[in-house]
N, CA, C and O atoms as CSV, one atom per row, in Angstrom:
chain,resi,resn,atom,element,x,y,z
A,1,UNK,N,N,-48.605,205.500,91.994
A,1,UNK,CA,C,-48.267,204.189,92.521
A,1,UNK,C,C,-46.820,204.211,93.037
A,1,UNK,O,O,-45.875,204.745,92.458
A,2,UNK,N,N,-46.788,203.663,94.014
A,2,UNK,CA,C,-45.048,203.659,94.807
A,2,UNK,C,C,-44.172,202.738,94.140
A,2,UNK,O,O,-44.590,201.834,93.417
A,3,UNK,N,N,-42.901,202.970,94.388
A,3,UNK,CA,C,-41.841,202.229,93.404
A,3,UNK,C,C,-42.049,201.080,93.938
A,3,UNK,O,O,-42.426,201.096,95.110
A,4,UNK,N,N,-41.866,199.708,93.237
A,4,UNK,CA,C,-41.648,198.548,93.882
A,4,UNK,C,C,-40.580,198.409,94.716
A,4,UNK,O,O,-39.484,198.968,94.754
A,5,UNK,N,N,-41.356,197.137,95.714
A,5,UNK,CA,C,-40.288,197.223,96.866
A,5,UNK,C,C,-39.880,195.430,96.938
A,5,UNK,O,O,-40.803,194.640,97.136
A,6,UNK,N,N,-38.782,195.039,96.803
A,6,UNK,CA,C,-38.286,193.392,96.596
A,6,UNK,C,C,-37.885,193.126,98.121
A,6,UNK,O,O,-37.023,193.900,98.539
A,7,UNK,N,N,-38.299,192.284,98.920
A,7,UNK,CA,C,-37.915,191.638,100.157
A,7,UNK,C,C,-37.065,190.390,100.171
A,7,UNK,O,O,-37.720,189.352,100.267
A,8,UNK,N,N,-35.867,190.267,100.103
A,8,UNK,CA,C,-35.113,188.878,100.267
A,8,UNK,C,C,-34.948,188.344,101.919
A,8,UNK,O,O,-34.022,188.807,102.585
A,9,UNK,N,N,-35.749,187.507,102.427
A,9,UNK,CA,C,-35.688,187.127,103.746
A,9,UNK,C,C,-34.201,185.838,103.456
A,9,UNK,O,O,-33.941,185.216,102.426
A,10,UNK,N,N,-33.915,185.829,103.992
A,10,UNK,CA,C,-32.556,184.769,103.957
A,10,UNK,C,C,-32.108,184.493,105.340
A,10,UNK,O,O,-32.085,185.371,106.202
A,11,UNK,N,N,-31.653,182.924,105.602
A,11,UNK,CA,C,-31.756,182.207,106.841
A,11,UNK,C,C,-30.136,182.594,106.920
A,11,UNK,O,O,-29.259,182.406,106.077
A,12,UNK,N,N,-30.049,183.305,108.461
A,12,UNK,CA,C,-28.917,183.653,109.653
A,12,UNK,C,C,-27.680,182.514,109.516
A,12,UNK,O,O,-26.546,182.435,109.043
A,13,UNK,N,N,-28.872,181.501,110.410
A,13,UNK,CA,C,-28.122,180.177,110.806
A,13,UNK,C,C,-27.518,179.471,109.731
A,13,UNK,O,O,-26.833,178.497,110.045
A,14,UNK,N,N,-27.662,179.842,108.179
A,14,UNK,CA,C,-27.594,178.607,107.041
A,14,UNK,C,C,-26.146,179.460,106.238
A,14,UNK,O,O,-25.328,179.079,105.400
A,15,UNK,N,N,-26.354,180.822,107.015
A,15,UNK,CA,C,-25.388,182.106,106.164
A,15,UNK,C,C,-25.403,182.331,104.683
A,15,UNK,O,O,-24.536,182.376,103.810
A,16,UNK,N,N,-26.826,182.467,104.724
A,16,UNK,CA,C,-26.879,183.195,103.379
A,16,UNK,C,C,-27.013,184.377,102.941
A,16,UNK,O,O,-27.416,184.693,101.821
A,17,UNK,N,N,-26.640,185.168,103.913
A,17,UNK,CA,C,-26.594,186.543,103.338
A,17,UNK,C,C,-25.700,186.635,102.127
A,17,UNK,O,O,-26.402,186.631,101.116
A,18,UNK,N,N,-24.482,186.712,101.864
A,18,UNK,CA,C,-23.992,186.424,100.511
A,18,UNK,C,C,-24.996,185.966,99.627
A,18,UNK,O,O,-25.454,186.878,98.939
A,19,UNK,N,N,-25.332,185.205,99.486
A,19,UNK,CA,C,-26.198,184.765,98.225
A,19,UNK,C,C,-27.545,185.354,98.267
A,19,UNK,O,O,-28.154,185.375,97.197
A,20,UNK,N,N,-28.189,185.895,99.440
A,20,UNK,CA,C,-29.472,187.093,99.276
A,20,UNK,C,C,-28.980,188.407,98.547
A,20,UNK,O,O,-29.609,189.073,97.726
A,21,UNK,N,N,-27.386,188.677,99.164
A,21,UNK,CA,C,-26.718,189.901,98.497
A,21,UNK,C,C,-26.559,190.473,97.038
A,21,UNK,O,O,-26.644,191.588,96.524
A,22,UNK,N,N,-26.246,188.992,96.544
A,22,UNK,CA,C,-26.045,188.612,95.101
A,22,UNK,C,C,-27.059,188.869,94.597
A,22,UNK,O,O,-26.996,189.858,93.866
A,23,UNK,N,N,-28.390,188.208,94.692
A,23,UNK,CA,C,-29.677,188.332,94.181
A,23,UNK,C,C,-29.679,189.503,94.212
A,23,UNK,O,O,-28.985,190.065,93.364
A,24,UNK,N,N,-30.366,190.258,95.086
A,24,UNK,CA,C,-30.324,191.730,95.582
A,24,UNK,C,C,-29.420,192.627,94.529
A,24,UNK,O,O,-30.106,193.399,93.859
A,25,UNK,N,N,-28.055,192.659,94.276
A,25,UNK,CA,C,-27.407,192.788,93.485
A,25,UNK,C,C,-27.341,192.984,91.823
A,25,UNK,O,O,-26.813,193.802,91.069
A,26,UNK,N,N,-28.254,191.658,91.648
A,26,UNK,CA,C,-28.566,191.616,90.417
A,26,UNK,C,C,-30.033,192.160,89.932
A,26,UNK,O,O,-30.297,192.700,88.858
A,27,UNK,N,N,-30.876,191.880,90.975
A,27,UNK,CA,C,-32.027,192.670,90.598
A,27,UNK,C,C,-31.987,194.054,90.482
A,27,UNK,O,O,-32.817,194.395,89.639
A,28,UNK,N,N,-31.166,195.363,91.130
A,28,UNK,CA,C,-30.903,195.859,91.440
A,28,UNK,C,C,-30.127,196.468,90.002
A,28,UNK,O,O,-30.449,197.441,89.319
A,29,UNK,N,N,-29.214,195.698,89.864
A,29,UNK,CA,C,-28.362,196.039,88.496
A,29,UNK,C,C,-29.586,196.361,86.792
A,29,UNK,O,O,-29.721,197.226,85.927
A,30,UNK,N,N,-30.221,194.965,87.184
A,30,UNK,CA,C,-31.495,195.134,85.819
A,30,UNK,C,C,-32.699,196.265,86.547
A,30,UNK,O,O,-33.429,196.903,85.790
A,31,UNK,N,N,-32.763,196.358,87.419
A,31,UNK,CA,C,-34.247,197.031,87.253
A,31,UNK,C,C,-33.738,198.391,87.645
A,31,UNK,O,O,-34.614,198.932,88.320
A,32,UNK,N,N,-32.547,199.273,87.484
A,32,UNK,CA,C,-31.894,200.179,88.714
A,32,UNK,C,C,-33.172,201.233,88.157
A,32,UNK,O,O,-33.287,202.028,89.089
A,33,UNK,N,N,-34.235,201.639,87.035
A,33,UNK,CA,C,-34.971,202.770,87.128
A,33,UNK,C,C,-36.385,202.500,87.682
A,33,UNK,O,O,-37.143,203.366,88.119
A,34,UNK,N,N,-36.666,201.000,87.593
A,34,UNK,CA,C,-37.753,200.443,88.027
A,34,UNK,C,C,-38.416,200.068,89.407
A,34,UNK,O,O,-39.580,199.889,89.767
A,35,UNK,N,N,-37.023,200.019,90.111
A,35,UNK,CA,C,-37.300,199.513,91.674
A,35,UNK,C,C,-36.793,200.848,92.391
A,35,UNK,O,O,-35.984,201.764,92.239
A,36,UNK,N,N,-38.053,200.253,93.514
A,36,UNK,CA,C,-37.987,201.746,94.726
A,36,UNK,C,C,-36.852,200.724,96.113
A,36,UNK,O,O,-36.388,200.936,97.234
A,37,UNK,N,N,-36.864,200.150,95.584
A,37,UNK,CA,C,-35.930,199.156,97.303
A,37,UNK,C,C,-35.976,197.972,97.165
A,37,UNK,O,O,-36.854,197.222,96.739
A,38,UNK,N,N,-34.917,197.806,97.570
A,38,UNK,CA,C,-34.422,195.929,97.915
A,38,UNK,C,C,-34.064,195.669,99.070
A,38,UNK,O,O,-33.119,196.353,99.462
A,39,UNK,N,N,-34.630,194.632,100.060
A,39,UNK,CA,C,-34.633,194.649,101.632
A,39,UNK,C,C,-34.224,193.250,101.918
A,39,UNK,O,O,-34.832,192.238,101.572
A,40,UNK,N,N,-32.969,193.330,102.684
A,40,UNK,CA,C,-32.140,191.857,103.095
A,40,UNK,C,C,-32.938,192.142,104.589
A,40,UNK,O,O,-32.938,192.973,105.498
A,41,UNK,N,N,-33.676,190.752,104.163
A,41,UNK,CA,C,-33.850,191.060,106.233
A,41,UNK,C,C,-33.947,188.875,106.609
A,41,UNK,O,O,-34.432,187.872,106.083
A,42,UNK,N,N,-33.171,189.236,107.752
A,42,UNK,CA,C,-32.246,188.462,108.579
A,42,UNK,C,C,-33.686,187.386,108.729
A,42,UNK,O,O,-34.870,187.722,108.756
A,43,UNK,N,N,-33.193,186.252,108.796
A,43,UNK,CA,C,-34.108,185.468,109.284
A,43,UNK,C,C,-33.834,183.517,109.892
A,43,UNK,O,O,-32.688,183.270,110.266
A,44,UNK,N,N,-34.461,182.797,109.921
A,44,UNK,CA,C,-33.829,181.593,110.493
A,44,UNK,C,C,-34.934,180.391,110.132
A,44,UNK,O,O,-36.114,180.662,109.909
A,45,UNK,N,N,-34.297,178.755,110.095
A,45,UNK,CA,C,-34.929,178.027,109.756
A,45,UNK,C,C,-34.661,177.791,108.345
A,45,UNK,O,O,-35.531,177.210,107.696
A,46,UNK,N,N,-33.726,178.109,107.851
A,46,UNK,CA,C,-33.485,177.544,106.282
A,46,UNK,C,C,-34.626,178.410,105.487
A,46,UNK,O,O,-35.278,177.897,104.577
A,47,UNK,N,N,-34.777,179.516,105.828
A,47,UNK,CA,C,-35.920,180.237,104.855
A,47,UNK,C,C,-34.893,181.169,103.996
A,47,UNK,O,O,-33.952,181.677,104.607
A,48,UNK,N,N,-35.040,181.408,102.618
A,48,UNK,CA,C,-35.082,182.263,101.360
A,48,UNK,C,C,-36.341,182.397,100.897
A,48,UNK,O,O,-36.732,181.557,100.086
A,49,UNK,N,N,-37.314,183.571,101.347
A,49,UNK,CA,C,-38.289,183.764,100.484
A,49,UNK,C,C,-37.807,185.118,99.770
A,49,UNK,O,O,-36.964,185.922,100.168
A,50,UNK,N,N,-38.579,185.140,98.604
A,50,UNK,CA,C,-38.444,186.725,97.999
A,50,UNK,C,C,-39.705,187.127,97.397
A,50,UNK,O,O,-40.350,186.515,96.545
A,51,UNK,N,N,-40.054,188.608,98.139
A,51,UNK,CA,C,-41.405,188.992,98.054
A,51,UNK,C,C,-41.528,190.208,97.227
A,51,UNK,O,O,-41.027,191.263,97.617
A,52,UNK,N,N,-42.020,190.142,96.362
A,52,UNK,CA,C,-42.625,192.124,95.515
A,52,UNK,C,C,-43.392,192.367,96.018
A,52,UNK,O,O,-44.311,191.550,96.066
A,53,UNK,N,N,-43.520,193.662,96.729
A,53,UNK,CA,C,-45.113,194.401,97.336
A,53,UNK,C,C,-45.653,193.472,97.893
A,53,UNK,O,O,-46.850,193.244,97.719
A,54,UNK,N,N,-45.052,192.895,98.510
A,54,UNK,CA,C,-45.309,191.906,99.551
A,54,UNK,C,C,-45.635,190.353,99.508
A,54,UNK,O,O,-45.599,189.517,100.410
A,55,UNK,N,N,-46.047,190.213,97.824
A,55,UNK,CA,C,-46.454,189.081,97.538
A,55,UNK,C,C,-45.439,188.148,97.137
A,55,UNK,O,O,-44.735,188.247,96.132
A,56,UNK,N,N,-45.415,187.274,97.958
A,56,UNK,CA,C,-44.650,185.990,97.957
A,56,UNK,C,C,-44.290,185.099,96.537
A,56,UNK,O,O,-44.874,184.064,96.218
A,57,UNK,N,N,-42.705,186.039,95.427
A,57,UNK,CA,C,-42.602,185.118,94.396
A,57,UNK,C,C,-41.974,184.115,94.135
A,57,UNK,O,O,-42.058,183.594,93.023
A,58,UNK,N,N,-40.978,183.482,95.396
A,58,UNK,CA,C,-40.036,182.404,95.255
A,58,UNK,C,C,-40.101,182.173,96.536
A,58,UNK,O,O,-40.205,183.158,97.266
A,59,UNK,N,N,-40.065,181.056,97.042
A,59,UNK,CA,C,-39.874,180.436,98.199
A,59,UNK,C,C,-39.199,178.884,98.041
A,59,UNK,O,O,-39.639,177.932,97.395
A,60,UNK,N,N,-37.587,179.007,99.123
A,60,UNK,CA,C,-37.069,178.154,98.724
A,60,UNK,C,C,-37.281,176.592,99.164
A,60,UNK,O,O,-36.616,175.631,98.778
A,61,UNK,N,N,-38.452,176.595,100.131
A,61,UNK,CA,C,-38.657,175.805,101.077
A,61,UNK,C,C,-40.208,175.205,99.721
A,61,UNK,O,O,-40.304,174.037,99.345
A,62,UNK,N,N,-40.916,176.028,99.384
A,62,UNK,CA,C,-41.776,175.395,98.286
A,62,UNK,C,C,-40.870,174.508,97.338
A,62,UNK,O,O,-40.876,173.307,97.068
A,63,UNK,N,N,-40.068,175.608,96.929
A,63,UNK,CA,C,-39.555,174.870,95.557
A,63,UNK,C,C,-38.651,173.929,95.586
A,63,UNK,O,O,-38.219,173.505,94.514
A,64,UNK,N,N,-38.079,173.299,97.069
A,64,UNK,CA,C,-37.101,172.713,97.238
A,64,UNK,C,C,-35.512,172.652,96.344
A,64,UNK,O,O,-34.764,171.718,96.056
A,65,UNK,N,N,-35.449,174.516,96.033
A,65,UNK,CA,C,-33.753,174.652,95.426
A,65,UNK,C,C,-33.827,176.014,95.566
A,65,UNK,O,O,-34.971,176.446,95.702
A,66,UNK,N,N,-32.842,176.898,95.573
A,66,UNK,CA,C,-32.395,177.979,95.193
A,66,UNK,C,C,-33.163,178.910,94.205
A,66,UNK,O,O,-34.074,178.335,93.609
A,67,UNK,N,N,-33.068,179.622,94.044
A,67,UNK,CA,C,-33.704,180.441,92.521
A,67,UNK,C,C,-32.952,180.907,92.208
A,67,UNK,O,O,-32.128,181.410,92.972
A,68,UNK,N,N,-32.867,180.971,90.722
A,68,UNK,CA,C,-31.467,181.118,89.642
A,68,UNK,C,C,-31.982,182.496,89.139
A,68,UNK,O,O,-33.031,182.815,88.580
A,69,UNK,N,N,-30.652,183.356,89.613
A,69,UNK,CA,C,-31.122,184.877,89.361
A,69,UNK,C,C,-31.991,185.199,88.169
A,69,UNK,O,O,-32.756,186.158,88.273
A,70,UNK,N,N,-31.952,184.405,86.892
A,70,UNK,CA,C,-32.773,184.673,85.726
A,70,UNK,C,C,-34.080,184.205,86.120
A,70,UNK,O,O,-35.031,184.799,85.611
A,71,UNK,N,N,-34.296,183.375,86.827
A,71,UNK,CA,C,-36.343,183.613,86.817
A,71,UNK,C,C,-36.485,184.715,88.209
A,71,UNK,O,O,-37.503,185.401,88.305
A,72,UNK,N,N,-35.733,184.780,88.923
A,72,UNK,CA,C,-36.056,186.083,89.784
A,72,UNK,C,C,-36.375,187.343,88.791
A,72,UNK,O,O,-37.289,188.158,88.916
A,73,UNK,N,N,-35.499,187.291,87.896
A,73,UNK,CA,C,-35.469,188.280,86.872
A,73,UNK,C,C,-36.989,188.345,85.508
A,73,UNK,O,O,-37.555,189.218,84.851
A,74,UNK,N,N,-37.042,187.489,85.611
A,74,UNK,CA,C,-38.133,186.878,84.823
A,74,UNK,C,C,-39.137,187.273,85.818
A,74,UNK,O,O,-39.203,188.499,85.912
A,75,UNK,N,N,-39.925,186.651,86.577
A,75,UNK,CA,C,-40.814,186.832,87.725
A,75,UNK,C,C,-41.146,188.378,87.906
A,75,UNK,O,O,-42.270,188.792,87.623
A,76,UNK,N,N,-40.058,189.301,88.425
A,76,UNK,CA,C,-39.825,190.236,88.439
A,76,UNK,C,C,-40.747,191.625,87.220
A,76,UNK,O,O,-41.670,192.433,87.120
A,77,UNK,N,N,-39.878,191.164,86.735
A,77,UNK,CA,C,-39.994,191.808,85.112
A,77,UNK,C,C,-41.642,191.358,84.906
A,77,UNK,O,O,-42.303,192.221,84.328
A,78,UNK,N,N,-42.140,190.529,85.174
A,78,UNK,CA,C,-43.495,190.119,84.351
A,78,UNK,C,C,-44.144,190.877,85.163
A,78,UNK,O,O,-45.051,191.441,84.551
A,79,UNK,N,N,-44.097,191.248,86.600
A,79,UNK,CA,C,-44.754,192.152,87.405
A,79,UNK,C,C,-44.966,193.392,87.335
A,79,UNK,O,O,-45.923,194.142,87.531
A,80,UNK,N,N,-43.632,193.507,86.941
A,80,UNK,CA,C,-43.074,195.264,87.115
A,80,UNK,C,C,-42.780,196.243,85.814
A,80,UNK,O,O,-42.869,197.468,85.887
A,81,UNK,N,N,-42.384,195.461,84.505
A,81,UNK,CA,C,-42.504,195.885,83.694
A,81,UNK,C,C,-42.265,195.117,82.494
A,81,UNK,O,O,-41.158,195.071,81.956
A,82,UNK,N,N,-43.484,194.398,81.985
A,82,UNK,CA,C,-43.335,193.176,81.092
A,82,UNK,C,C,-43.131,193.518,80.160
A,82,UNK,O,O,-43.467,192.591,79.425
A,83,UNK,N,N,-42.591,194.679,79.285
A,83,UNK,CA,C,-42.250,195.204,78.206
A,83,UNK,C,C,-40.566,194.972,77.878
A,83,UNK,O,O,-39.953,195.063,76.814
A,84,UNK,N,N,-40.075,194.614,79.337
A,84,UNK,CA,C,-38.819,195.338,79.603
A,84,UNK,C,C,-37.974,194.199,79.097
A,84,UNK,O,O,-38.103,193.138,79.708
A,85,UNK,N,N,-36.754,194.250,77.631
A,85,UNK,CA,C,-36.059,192.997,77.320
A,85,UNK,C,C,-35.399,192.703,78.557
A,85,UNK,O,O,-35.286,193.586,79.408
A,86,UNK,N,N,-34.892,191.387,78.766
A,86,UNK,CA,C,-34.220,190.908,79.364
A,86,UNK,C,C,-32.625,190.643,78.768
A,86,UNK,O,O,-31.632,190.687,79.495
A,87,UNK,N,N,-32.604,190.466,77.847
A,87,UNK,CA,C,-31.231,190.086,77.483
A,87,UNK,C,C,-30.797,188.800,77.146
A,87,UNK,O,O,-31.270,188.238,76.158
A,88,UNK,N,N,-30.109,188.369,77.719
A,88,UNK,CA,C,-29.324,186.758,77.733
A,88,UNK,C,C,-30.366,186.063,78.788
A,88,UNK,O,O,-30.457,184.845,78.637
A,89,UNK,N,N,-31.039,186.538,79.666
A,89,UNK,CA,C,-31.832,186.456,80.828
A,89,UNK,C,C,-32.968,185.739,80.403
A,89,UNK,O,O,-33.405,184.754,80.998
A,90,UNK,N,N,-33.620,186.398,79.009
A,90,UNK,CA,C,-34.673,185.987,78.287
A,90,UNK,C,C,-34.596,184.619,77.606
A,90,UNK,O,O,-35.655,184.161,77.178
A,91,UNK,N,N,-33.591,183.984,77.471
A,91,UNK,CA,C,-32.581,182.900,76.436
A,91,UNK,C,C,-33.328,181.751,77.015
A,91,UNK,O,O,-33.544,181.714,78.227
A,92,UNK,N,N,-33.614,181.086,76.447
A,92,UNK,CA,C,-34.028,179.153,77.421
A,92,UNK,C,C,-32.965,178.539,77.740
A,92,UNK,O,O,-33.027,177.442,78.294
């Protein structure tokens, strides 16, 4: 099976690359043996989606807010390796 692959689409016009970066960043930091790639790709219209293997797990336009790096992390983790502690991440 191929390493997982995380897609952060993030809107041009709204300049969120910084804050796709961050995400990206942090997923990146927790999963560094678990993930095969993390992909900033450019986009417009106020869109932040973020996709695993293609499937669509946060969308900011559904959820009407941001996603707070710990359920990216959460989300993530339940996909990719639900064994895996989280940390402070795991905390309510």
């Amino acid at each position: 099976m191929p390493a997982p692959r995380l897609e952060i689409n993030y809107c041009t016009q709204c300049r969120w690359l910084l804050r796709a970066a961050w995400l990206a960043q942090e997923v990146l930091t927790t999963f560094e043996l678990e993930m095969g790639e993390v992909a900033l790709v450019p986009g417009t219209g106020g869109v932040l989606d973020i996709r695993l293997n293609d499937e669509l797990i946060f969308s900011r336009k559904e959820a009407g807010r941001f996603p707070e790096a710990k359920e990216v992390k959460q989300l993530i983790r339940d996909m990719i390796a639900p064994d895996k502690p989280l940390g402070h991440s795991d905390r309510k």
